[in-house]
C-alpha positions as CSV (number, residue, x, y, z in Angstrom):
1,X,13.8,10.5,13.2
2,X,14.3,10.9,9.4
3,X,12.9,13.7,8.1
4,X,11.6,13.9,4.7
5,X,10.7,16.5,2.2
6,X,6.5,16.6,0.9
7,X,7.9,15.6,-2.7
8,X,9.4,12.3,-1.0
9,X,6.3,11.6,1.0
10,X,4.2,12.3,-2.3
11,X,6.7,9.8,-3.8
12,X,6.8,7.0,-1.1
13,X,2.7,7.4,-0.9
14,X,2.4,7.3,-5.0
15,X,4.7,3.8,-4.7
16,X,2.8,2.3,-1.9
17,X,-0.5,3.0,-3.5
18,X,0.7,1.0,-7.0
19,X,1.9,-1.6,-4.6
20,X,-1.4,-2.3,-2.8
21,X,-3.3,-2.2,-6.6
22,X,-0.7,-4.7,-7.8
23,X,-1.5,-6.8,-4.6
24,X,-5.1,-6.8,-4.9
25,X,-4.4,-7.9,-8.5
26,X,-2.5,-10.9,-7.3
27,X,-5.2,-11.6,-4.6
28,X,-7.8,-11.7,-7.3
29,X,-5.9,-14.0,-9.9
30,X,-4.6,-16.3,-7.1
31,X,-8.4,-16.8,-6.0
32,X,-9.5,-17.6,-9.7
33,X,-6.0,-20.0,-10.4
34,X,-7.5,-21.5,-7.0
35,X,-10.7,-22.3,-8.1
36,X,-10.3,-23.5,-11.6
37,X,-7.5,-25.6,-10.9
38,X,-8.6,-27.0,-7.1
39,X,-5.0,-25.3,-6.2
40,X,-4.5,-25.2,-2.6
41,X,-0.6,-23.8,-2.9
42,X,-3.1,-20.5,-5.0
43,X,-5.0,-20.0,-1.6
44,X,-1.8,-20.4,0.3
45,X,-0.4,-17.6,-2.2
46,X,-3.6,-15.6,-1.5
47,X,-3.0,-15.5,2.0
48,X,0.2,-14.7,2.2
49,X,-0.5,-11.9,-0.6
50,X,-3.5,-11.0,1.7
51,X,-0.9,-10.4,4.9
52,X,1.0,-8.1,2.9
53,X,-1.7,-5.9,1.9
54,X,-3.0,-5.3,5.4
55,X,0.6,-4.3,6.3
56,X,1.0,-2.2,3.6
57,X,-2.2,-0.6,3.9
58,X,-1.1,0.2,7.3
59,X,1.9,1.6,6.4
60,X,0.0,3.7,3.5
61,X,-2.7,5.3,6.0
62,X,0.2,6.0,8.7
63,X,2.6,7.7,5.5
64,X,-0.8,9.8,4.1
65,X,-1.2,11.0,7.7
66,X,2.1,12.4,7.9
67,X,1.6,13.4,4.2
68,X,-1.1,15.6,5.1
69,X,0.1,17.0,8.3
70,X,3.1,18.2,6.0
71,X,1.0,20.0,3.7
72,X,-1.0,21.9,6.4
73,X,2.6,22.9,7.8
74,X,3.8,23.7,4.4
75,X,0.6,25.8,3.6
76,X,0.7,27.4,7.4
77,X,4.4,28.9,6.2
78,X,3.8,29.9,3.3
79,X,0.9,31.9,5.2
């Protein structure tokens, strides 16, 4: 198991978060492209943008777990 310091976590979270933002955006102008221009390939797109979000908001909540477990055993040590 790869062990990673609070700072990387903080890091790998920060990224993730921008990522899921930047997919929501996508969603959103795929839906409108869709609807103005009758585009089914846009609703294809919106899918498969939707897919990614749900795994990457997976991933997120699993890394902010670990994220905050660090921080209570950071905080506990420095106690």
């Amino acid at each position: 198991m790869n062990r990673y310091t609070i700072e990387e976590i903080k890091e790998q979270n920060s990224k993730s978060a921008k990522a899921i933002g930047f997919l929501f955006a996508a969603i959103a102008v795929s839906l409108v492209w869709g609807f103005l221009q009758d585009s089914l390939p846009a609703f294809l797109l919106a899918g498969v943008f939707s897919l990614i979000m749900f795994a990457e908001t997976r991933e997120y909540k699993k890394s902010y777990q670990i994220e905050l477990e660090a921080a209570k055993l950071e905080d506990d040590q420095v106690s």
